[in-house]
Residue, then its C-alpha position, 0 to 999 in steps of 0.5 A: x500500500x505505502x509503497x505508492x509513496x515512491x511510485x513503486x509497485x505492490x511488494x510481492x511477499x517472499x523471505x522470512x515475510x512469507x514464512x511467517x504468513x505462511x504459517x499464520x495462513x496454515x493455522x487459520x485453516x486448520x481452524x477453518x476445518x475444525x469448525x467444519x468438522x463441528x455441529x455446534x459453533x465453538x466461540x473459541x475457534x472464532x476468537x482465534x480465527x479473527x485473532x489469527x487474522x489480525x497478525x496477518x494485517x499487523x505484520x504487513x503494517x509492520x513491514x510497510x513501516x519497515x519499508x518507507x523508513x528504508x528508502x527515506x533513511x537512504x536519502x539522509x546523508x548529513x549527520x547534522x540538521x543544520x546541515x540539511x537542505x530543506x527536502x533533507x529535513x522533509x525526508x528525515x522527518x519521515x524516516x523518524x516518523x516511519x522509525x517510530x511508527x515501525x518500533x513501536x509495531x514490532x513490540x505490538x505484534x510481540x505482545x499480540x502473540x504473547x497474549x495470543x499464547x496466553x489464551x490459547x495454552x491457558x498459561x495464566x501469566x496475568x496471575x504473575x503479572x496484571x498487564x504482562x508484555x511477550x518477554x513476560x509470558x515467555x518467562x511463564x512459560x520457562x519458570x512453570x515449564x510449560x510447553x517447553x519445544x515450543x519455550x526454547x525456540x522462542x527463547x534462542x531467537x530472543x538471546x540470538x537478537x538480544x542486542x538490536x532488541x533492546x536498543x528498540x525496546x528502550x527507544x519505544x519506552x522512551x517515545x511511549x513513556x517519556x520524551x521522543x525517541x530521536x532526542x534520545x541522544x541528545x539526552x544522555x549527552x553532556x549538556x550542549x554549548x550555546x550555538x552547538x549543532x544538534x547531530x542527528x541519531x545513527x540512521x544506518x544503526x537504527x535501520x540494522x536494528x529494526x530490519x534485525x528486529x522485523x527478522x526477529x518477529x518473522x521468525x517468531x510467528x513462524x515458530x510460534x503458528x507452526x507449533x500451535x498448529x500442530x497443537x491444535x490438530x493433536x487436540 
């Protein structure tokens, strides 16, 4: 859809992408045919459905933003704002837009899928915790030793993108809780002299940490719906 912004055609889905629609398509059709095989309508086999659709939409948003944040961030060449020409600030405002917008949805769909687990294995993480994040279940999940092939993957691809994932976690409590994500920087710096140029954050580092972070959620909803369908199916 975005990609109209640059005169492009519509992406064509291939990669980690694909797999990971790939698998949350296989679970919906499972749900698909259990329901068939039913006389009765089963409200948990619609909340799933319509649950399972959402990360369908969800990772393409996430890919989108993904995507836009890329091709303005190319167009950003001065590493200081005073330094920009006027079509460079456009652009580097829309790379900070994007960036957040996409960080902020990579953490979402996590979430989304930690309390997708949550219902779905009845792991009752809010007894732990009230309002509990993915990373939360998957210590429930460790700690109680439940579903343990499944807790491993999961657990490997968090130590695996440890580094980039928590750069992107501190940028979106940072936006979320207290001041915008770009000033970031600007805040743990040394108090800045009277006429000092303000630097820009490293765009090449923050776009290897959420093309690393887009590959982590990949992986992870592809691990996550290929263990779940073949749950479902043993159930």
């Amino acid at each position: 859809m975005l990609r109209v912004l640059f005169n492009e055609p519509e992406r064509i889905d291939s990669g980690l992408l694909l797999e990971a629609f790939d698998a949350v398509r296989a679970y919906m059709k499972q749900i698909e045919t259990k329901q068939s095989h039913l006389s009765t309508s089963h409200s948990i086999f619609h909340r799933q459905a319509i649950w399972s659709k959402g990360f369908i939409d969800a990772l393409d948003e996430l890919e989108q933003s993904k995507y836009c944040c890329e091709r303005y961030g190319e167009r950003i060449v001065k590493g200081f704002l005073e330094e920009m020409t006027p079509q460079e600030t456009d652009d580097y405002q829309r790379f900070v837009y994007f960036y957040k917008n996409a960080f902020i949805r990579l953490f979402s769909v996590l979430d989304k899928l930690g309390t997708f687990m949550n219902d779905l294995f009845a792991l009752k993480t809010e007894t732990v915790k009230s309002r509990f994040s993915y990373f939360t279940v998957l210590r429930h999940m460790h700690e109680k030793h439940l579903h343990g092939s499944l807790e491993l993957q999961l657990y490997t691809l968090k130590v695996t993108y440890k580094v980039p994932l928590e750069r992107l976690r501190n940028l979106r409590n940072m936006e979320m809780h207290y001041i915008n994500a770009e000033m970031l920087d600007d805040l743990m710096q040394k108090e800045p002299m009277l006429g000092e140029r303000i630097h820009i954050e490293d765009v090449k580092l923050n776009l290897s940490d959420l093309q690393q972070g887009f590959d982590m959620v990949c992986r992870t909803l592809t691990i996550a719906f290929t263990y779940i369908t073949a749950y479902v199916t043993k159930g």
